[in-house]
Residue, then its C-alpha position, 0 to 999 in steps of 0.5 A: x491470498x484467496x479468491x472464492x466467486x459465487x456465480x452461475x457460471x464457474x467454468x467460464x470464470x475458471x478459463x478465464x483465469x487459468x492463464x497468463x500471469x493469474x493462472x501461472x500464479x495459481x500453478x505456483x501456489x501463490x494465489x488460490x482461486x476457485x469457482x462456487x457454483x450458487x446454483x448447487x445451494x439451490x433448494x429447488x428440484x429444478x436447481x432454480x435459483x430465481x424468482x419474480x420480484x415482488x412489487x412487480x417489474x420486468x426480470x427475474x431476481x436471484x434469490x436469498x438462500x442459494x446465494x447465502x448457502x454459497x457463501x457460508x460453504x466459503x465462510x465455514x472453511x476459513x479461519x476466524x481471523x482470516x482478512x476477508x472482504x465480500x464484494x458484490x459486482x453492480x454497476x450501483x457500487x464504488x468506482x473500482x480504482x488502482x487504489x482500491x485494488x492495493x487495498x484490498x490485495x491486504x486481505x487474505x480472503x477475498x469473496x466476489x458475488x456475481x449477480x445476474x438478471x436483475x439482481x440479487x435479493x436485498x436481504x443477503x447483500x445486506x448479510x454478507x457483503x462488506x464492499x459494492x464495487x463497480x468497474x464502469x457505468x454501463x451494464x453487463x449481462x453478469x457480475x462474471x466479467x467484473x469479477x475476473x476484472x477485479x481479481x486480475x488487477x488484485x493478484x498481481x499486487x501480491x507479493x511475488x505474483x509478478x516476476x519483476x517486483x517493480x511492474x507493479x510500481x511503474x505502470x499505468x496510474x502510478x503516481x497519477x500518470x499514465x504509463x510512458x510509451x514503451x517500443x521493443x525490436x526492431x529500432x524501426x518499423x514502419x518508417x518509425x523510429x525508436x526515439x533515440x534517447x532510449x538507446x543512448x545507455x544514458x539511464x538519467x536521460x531515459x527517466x527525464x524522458x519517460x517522465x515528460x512523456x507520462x506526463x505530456x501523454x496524461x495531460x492529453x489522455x486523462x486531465x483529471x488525472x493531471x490536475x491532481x498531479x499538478x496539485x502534488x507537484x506543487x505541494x511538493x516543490x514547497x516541501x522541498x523547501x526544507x527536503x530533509x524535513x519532508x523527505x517522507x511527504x516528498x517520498x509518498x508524493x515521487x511513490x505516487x501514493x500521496x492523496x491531496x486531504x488538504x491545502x491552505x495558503x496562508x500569506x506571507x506566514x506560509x503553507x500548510x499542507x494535509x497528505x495521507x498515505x493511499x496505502x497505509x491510510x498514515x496522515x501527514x501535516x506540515x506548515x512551511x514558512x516563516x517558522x511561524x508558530x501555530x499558536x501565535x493566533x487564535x486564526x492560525x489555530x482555527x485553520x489547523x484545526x479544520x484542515x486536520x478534520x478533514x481526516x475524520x471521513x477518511x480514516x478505515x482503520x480502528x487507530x487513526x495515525x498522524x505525524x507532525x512536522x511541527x512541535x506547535x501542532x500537537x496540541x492542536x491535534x490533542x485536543x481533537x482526540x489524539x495522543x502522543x506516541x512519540x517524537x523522532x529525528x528524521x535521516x535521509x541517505x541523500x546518496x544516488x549511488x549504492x553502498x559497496x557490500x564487501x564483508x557484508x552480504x552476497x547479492x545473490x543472496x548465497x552466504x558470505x565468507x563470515x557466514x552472513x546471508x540476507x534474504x525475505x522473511x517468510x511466514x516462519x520466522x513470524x513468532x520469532x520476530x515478534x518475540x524480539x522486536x521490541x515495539x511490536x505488541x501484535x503480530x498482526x502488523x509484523x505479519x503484513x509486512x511479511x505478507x508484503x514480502x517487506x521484510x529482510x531477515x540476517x541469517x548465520x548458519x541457517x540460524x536468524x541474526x536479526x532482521x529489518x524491514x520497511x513499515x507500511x507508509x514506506x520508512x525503513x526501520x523495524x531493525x533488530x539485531x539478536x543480542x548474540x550476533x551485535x558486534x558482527x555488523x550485522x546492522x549495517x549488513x542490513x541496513x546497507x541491503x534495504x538501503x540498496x534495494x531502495x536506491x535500485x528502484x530509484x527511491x530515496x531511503x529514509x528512515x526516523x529515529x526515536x529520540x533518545x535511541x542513541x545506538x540506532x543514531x549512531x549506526x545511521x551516522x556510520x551509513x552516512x545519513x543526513x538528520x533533519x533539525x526538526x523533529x517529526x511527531x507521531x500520534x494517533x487517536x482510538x476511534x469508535x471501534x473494538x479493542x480486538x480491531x484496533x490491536x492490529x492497527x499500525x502505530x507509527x514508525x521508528x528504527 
């Protein structure tokens, strides 16, 4: 990922972000940032780059052409189907939030235009600029330091940037909770002791207690925050009520990327519940009770419908993507426009401890007796992968979990046997074994590593199958996986966009 800033004031862009985590990731190629200076586009002897308003009023304002000779010196040198993002700093845009820091770390550009004086001419905003974004109400001299702010909090979401993947996941806001405290050396300071619970070894009684304190300390802190996480816990414990059913709901709720769309409490007959995927921007809808069927009455119809609208000023992407816990829900959701695209069994390894990896895979990634290793896929291996995994007919999609550094790849003899990932609303799946090397456990190798991988992190692995895949259903027997009864339906709906956007739009999940 890029970073290009237009400003009057490179240098003090560059010291600033030359250091720490975004400096070392810089040295290390794996992110780029650079400095466009807008006063070298300037047209005057002088190298003015502003100018009275007109109308009258207090300020100089920077003008159109410098700032629009600045962009199109980063917008000439990038390729046409590069992921760019042009956001201008002002204290006028959208509240910048951990939320749209993962968002826009999915772009392969980003441009940060800084403004100064008293602002920057109307008529380039509305040329170039895709995002307004704003990191506080209050005022600074240039958009400089919300520029630095920006592309901080961006960068150490890219895959690799940070040394331990998992900090990205467990800080500040993860979840709606703030960051447990946390203490180091030496056990006590100042009279003040390091609470015991943390040097007991004891890991389950560690998490219980950092839990209790994220949330005590969001309560006390930041309210706003804990009525939302009040809110998801309800809805959780309702969709625990049949977990293996929910499990991806109740996993997008403990990932802390589930977004409250909707909530209706409906009686006796039960719940309904709207979620969508703060990352992948997937809705999900439910109804728990008292397998109440959705087209029993006209009443019941009506409330499904309004609470799926209220997907319509969310969704961002050219295919809006639903899944269904109910089969009594699809026609209501095709008559608001989307389409059937399949249904799934969903399996939950229900496990807390690892599966053992002998005759498998290596954990440090070196190759095993048999010739097998497992590692990320990078960049490379791309076309390959598109040209054998069979519901894939965009690379763009394979390509961002790769960029994601999602993507598990089988190698014998340096050759790729096959690979396995996690799709973008957090299911295990895109698994592909090459028809050369199946029969040599190649699947289960793989599924036992993305399986590992998850439960070190303390996340539930789960996965949906495509009903009727019977080899896939059996291997998900083998690694002693749990099935829901119910089915889950996948849908989606084309919306107002062009067929060149909507390729690279995710179409559901599936092993």
């Amino acid at each position: 990922m890029n970073f290009h800033i237009l400003t009057l004031f490179p240098e003090m862009v560059m010291q600033g972000l030359n250091t720490s985590i975004t400096g070392r990731a810089v040295q290390q190629n794996k992110i780029g940032i650079e400095a466009v200076n807008i006063r070298d586009f300037s047209r005057d002897k002088h190298g003015r780059v502003d100018d009275y308003t007109y109308g009258g009023g207090a300020g100089m304002l920077m003008q159109a052409q410098p700032v629009y000779d600045a962009y199109q010196s980063v917008a000439e040198k990038l390729s046409s189907e590069a992921r760019m993002r042009v956001i201008y700093v002002t204290p006028q845009g959208t509240p910048f939030t951990q939320s749209m820091a993962q968002e826009l770390a999915e772009s392969d550009e980003l441009v940060l235009l800084c403004g100064h004086y008293e602002g920057i001419d109307e008529r380039v905003l509305e040329e170039i600029v895709t995002d307004y974004v704003s990191i506080g109400d209050y005022v600074l001299t240039g958009g400089e330091l919300a520029a630095m702010v920006i592309v901080d909090a961006v960068a150490r979401l890219v895959p690799s940037v940070l040394h331990n993947e998992e900090s990205a996941q467990t800080e500040s806001f993860h979840g709606n909770l703030l960051e447990y405290p946390q203490y180091s050396r030496p056990v006590e300071w100042h009279g003040k002791k390091v609470p015991e619970v943390l040097l007991s070894g004891n890991q389950k009684n560690i998490d219980a207690w950092r839990n209790r304190e994220a949330v005590k300390r969001t309560r006390e802190r930041r309210p706003d925050l804990y009525e939302r996480y009040q809110e998801l816990s309800a809805c959780k414990e309702i969709l625990m009520q049949k977990k293996l059913h929910h499990m991806d709901m109740i996993e997008l709720i403990n990932r802390g990327r589930a977004i409250l769309v909707g909530r209706q409490d409906h009686g006796e007959k039960g719940t309904e519940i709207l979620l969508m995927d703060g990352e992948s921007h997937v809705f999900f809808h439910t109804w728990i009770g008292n397998d109440r069927k959705a087209d029993e009455s006209a009443a019941d119809r009506q409330s499904a419908e309004t609470i799926l609208r209220r997907m319509d000023g969310l969704c961002k992407y050219p295919v809006e993507v639903l899944s269904l816990h109910q089969r009594e829900f699809v026609p209501v959701a095709e008559e608001l426009g989307y389409g059937l695209d399949m249904e799934c069994l969903q399996a939950v390894y229900t496990r807390r401890e690892k599966l053992p990896i002998t005759g498998l895979y290596r954990t440090d990634g070196g190759v095993l007796e048999n010739g097998i290793s497992i590692r990320p896929l990078t960049m490379e291996h791309l076309d390959a992968a598109c040209a054998v995994y069979h519901t894939v007919d965009d690379p763009e999609y394979m390509r961002g979990r790769i960029a994601k550094g999602a993507m598990y790849g089988a190698f014998i003899d340096g050759q790729m046997a096959g690979f396995m990932g996690v799709h973008d609303e957090g299911s295990i799946g895109l698994l592909e074994v090459l028809p050369e090397y199946r029969r040599r456990h190649v699947a289960m190798a793989l599924e036992t590593y993305v399986f590992n991988r998850f439960i070190e992190q303390g996340m539930i692995p789960y996965g949906q199958i495509v009903v009727g895949n019977e080899a896939s259903g059996k291997l998900q027997e083998k690694m002693g996986v749990c099935f829901a009864k119910e089915h889950v339906f996948w849908l989606s709906k084309l919306r107002d966009w062009s067929l060149e956007e909507a390729t690279s739009a995710h179409v559901g999940g599936g092993l």
